[in-house]
C-alpha positions as CSV (number, residue, x, y, z in Angstrom):
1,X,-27.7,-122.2,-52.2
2,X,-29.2,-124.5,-49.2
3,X,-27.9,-127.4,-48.2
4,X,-29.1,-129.5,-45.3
5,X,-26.1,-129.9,-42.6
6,X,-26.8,-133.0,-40.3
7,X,-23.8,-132.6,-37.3
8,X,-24.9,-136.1,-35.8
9,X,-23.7,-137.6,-32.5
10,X,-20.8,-137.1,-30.0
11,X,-18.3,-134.5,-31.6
12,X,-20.2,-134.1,-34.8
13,X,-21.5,-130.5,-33.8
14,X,-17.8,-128.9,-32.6
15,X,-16.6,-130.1,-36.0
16,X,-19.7,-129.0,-38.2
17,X,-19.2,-125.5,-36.5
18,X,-15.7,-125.7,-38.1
19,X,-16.7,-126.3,-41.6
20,X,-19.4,-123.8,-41.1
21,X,-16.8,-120.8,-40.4
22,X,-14.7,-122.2,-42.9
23,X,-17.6,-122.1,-45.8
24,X,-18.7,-118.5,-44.5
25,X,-14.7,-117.0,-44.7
26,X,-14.4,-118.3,-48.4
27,X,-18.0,-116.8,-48.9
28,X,-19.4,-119.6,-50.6
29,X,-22.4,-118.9,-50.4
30,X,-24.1,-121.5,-48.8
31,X,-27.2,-121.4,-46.5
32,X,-27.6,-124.6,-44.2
33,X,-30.9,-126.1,-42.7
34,X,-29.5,-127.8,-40.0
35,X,-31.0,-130.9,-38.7
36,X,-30.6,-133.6,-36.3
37,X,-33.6,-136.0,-36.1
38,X,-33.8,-138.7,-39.1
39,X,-37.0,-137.7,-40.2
40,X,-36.8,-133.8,-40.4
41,X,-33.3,-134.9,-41.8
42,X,-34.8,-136.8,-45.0
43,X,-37.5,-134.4,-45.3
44,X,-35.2,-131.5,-45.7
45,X,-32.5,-133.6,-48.0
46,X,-35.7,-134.0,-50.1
47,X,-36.1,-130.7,-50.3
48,X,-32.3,-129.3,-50.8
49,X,-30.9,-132.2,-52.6
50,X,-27.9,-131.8,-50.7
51,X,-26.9,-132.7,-47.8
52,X,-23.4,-132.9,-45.2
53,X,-23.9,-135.4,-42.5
54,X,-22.0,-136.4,-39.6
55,X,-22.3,-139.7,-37.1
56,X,-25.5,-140.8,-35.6
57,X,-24.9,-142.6,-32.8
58,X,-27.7,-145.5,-31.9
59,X,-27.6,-148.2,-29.6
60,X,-27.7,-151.9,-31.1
61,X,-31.1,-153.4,-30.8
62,X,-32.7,-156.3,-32.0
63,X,-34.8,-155.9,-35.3
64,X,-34.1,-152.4,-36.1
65,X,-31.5,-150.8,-38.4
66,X,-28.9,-148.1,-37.4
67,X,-30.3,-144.7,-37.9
68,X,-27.9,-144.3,-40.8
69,X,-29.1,-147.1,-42.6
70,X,-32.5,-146.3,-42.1
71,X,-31.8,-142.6,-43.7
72,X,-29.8,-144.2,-46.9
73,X,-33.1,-146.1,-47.1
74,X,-35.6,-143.6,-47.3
75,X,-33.5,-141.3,-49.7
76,X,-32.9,-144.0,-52.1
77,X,-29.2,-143.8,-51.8
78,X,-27.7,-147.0,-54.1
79,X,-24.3,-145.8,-54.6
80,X,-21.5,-144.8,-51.7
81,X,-17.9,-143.3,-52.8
82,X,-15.3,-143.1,-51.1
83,X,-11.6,-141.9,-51.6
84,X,-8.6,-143.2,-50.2
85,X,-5.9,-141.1,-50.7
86,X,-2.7,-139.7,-49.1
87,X,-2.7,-136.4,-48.1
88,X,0.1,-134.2,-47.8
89,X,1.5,-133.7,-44.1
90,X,-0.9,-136.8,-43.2
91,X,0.7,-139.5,-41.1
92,X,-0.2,-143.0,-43.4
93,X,0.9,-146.6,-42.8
94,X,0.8,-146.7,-46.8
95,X,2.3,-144.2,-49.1
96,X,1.3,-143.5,-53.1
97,X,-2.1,-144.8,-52.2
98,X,-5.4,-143.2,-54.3
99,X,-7.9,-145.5,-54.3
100,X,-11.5,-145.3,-55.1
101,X,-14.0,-147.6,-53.6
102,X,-17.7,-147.3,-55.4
103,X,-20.0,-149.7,-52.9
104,X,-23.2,-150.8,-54.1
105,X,-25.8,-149.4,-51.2
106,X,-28.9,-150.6,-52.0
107,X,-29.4,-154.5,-50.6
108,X,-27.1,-157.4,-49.6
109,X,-27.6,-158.3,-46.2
110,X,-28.2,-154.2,-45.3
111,X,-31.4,-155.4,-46.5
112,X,-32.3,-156.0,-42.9
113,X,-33.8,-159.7,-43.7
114,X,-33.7,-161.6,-40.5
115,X,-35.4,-164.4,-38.6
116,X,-35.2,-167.0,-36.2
117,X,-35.9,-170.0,-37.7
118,X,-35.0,-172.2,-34.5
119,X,-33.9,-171.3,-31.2
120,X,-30.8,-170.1,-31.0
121,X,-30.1,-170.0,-34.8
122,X,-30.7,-166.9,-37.1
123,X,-30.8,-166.8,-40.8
124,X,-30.0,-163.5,-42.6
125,X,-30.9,-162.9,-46.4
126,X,-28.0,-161.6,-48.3
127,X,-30.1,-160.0,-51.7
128,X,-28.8,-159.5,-55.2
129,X,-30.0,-158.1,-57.9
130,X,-29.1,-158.1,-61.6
131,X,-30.2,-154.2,-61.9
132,X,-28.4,-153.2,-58.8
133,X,-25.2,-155.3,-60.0
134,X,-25.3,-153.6,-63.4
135,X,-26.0,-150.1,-62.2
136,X,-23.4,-150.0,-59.8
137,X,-20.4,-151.4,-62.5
138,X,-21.6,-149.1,-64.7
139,X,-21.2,-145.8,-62.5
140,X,-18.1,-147.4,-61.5
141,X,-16.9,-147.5,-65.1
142,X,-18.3,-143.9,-66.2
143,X,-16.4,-142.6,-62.7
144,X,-13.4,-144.2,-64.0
145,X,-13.9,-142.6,-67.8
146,X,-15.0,-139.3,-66.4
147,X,-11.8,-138.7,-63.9
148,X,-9.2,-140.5,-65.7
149,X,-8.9,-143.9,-63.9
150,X,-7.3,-146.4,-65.9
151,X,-8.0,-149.8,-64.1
152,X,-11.7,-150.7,-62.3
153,X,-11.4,-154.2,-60.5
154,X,-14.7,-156.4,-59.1
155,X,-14.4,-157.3,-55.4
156,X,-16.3,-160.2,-54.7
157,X,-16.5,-163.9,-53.0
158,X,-18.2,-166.1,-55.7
159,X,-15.7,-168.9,-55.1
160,X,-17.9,-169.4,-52.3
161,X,-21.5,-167.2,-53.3
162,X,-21.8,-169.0,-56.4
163,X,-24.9,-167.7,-57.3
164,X,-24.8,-164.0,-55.8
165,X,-21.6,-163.2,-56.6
166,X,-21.2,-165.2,-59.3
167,X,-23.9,-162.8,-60.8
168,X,-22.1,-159.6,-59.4
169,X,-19.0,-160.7,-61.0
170,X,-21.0,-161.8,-64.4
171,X,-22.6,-158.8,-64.6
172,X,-19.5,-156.9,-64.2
173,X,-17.4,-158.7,-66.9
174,X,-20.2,-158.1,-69.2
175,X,-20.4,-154.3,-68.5
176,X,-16.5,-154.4,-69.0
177,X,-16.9,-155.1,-72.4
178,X,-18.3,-151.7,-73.0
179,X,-15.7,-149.5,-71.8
180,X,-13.3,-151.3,-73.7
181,X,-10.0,-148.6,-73.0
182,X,-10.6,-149.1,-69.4
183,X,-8.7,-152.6,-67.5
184,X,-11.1,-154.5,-65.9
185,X,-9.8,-157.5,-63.6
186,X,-11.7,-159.1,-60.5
187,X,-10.3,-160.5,-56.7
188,X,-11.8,-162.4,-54.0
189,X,-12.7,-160.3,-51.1
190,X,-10.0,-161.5,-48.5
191,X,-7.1,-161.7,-50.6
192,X,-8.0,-158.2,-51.9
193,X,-7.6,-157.3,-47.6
194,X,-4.3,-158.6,-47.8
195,X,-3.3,-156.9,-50.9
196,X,-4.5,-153.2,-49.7
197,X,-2.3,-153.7,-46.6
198,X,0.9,-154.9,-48.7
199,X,0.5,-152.9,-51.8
200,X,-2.1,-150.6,-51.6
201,X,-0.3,-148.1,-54.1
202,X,-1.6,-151.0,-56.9
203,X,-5.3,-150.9,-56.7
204,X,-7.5,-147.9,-58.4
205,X,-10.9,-148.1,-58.5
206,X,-12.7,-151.3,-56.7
207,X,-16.5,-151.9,-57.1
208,X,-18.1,-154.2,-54.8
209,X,-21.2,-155.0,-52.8
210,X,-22.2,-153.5,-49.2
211,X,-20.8,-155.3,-47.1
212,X,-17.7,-155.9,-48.9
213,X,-17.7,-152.2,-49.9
214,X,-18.0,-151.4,-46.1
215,X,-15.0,-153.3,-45.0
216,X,-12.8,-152.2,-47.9
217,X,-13.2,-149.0,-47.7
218,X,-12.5,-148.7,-44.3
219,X,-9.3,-151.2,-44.8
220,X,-8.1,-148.3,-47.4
221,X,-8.7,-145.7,-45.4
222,X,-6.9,-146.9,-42.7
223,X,-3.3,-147.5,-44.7
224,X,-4.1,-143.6,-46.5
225,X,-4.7,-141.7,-43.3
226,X,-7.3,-142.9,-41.1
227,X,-10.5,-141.2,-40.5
228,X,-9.1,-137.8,-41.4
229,X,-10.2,-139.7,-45.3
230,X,-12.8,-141.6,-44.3
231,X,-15.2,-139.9,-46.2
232,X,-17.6,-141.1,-48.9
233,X,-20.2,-139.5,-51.2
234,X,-23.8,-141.0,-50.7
235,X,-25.7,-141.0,-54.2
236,X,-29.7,-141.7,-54.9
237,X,-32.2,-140.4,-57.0
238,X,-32.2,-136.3,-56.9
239,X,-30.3,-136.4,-54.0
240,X,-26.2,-136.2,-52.9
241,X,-25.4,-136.7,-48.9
242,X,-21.4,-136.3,-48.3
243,X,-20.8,-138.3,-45.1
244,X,-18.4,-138.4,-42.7
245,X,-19.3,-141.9,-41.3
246,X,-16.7,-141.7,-38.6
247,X,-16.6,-139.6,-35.0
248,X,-16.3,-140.3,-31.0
249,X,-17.7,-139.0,-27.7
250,X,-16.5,-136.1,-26.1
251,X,-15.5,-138.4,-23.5
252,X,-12.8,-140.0,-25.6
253,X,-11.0,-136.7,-27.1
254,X,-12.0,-134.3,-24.2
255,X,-14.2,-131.1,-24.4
256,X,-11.7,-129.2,-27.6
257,X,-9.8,-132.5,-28.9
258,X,-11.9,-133.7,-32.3
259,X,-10.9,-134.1,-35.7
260,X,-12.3,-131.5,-38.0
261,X,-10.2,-132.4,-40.8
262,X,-13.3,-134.9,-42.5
263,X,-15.7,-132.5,-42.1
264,X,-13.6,-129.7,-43.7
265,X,-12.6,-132.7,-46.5
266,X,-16.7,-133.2,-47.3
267,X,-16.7,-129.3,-47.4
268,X,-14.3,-129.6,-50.4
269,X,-15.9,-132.4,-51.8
270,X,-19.3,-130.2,-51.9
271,X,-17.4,-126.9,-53.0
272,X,-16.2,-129.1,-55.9
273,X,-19.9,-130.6,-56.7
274,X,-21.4,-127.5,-57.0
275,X,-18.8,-126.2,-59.3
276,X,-17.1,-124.1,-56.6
277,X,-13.7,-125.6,-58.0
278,X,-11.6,-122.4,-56.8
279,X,-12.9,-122.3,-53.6
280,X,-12.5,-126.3,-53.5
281,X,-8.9,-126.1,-54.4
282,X,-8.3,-122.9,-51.9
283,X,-10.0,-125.2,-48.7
284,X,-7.9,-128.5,-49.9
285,X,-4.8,-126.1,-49.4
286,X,-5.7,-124.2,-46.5
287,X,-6.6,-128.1,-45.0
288,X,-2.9,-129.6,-46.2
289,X,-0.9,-126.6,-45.0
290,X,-2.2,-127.0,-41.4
291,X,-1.1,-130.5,-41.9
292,X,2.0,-130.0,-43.0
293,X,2.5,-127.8,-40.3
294,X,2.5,-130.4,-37.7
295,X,-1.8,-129.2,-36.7
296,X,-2.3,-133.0,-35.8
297,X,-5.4,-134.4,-33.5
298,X,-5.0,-137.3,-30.9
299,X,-6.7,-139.5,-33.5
300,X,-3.0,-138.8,-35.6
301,X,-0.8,-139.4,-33.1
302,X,-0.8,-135.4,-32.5
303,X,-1.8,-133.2,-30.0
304,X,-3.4,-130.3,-31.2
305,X,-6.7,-129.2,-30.6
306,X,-10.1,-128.5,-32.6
307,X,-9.6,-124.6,-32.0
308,X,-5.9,-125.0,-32.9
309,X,-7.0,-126.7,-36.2
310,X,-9.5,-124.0,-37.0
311,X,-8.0,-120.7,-36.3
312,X,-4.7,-122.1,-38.6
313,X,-7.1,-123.4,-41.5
314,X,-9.5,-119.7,-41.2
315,X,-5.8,-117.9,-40.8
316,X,-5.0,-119.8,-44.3
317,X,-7.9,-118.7,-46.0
């Protein structure tokens, strides 16, 4: 099996090597195409279907979107997962938290609509569709039925986007009514913030636009485990990118001091995809046993090292 491996930016190839030993001592069975540039990237995701990406790194400039962005784009991706959840031996600010964010990838203002209409003052164009509002609610719903969710709750601001997000949160009710044994409630975007902070252990799975989506799921992460979770699962037509959209410069954690931990975590997430579910299960172990073990990064308040953190998870396996 071939899978495209995109390391990205900064730390991105010390930790893809990791994940890369760790796939070849399970014997998984997986070839990578690795790739680097956005456009051999997308041509080979076109080709393997699958893909495991790390951080592009791009400095901000005027009129043109992050390299990330402009990679979702061309692959179609509409529909972004991403787990919070505690993990054994993981330092969290929140405990019992397991929530699933499903962010709607497609448009709002990632649309890249922008102009100056006067001097000094620039309009973007936030954009909504009824199909994208439907088709996201609905694979949240079916991702609720399918791993035994019990509660899927809109995130949106139409108290003050009365016409976007009124339709975002229209569109969900109505879906709603289809699933019938699933709970379906909505909250405004900022009071839902405050919530995930104070009780995060009472949210399950949250559906919400882009933007919103962004913030959210980084606001979850953060009281689960930080970027160690940070993960998501990048979904278009014919085509399944698991993302770590997280990492640093050298510079900041020193020539052996990254995180592997999210690369290994999109390693399980593919194992499990591909229907590898005992060699899943046996990397998820090996992972939580050097974290139980006190194998933290700087990034956790630790002060192992990347090497550390692989020779313990290959020495679990």
């Amino acid at each position: 099996m071939e899978v495209t491996l995109i390391p990205g930016h900064g730390v991105g190839p010390q930790v893809a090597a990791v994940l890369v030993d760790a796939l070849d001592q399970l014997g998984a069975g997986i070839r990578f195409d690795e790739q680097n540039e956005i456009e051999s990237a997308i041509t080979s995701v076109r080709r393997t279907g699958l893909a495991v990406k790390g951080k592009w790194v791009a400095e901000i400039r005027a009129g043109k979107l992050p390299p990330t962005v402009m990679f979702r784009k061309a692959l179609g991706i509409n529909t972004i997962v991403r787990r919070a959840q505690n993990l054994p031996g993981l330092p969290a600010r929140g405990k019992g938290v397991d929530i699933v964010v499903v962010r709607e990838a497609s448009e709002d203002i990632y649309s890249g609509f922008e102009h100056e209409s006067a001097e000094g003052v620039y309009e973007t164009v936030k954009v909504t569709t009824r199909a994208a509002c439907e088709r996201i609610h609905r694979f949240a719903f079916d991702y609720a039925m399918v791993n035994g969710r019990r509660r899927v709750t809109t995130v949106h601001k139409a108290n003050i986007l009365k016409k976007a997000d009124g339709m975002f949160l229209a569109v969900g009710k109505e879906v709603a009514q289809q699933y019938p044994s699933i709970k379906h409630d909505d909250v405004i975007v900022d009071a839902l913030c405050m919530q995930v902070v104070r009780k995060p252990h009472s949210f399950d799975v949250l559906v919400a636009g882009n933007l919103f989506g962004d913030i959210v799921s980084d606001c979850a992460a953060g009281m689960a485990g930080g970027v160690t979770i940070a993960c998501g699962t990048n979904i278009g037509p014919g085509v399944t990118v698991f993302e770590s959209p997280h990492g640093t410069t050298v510079a900041n954690v020193g020539a052996d001091g990254a995180n592997p931990y999210p690369m290994l975590g999109l390693g399980v997430d593919l194992l499990r995809h591909v229907g590898k579910h005992e060699l899943s299960a046996r990397l998820r172990a090996a992972c939580v046993s050097a974290l139980e073990s006190g194998l933290h990064t700087q990034d956790m308040g630790g002060r192992s090292t990347c090497s550390e953190v692989r020779a313990r998870v290959l020495a679990n396996l």
